[in-house]
C-alpha positions, 0 to 999 in steps of 0.5 A: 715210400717206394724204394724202387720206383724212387731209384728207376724214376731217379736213374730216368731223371739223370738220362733225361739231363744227359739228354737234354744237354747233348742232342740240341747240340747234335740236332744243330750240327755239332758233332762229337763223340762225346756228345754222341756217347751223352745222348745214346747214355741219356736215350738209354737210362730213360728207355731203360727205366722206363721199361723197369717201371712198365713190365713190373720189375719193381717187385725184383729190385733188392733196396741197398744203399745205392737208392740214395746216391741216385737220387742225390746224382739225380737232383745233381744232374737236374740242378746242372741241366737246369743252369746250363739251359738257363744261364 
């Protein structure tokens, strides 16, 4: 198992909930700071990894013990998306 590529594409999946709950609301209308912070963090995480992933800095990445509270933040994350989507 790939420990890096679990916790970039983990840390991904979280930025995409933070975004897919925000920026509806921002491109209905509505508009507050969090959910501006909510989509800029969401836009950010997905970028971010997205770039780990791509230039090869998963020959850096030094597992530790924080891969597995990301992936339960992801499946957390996901789960709330989910249900605040589909109610």
């Amino acid at each position: 198992m790939n420990r890096a590529l679990l916790h970039y594409v983990s840390l991904g999946i979280i930025g995409l909930s933070f975004a897919t709950l925000s920026i509806p609301d921002l491109a209905a209308g509505d508009s507050s700071i969090s959910l501006w912070l909510f989509a800029i963090s969401g836009v950010g995480l997905i970028l971010g990894s997205l770039y780990d992933v791509l230039t090869g800095s998963l020959n850096d990445f030094e597992p530790d013990g924080f891969t597995p509270l990301v992936v339960l933040g992801a499946v957390l994350s996901l789960a709330d998306a989910l249900l605040s989507l589909f109610p």
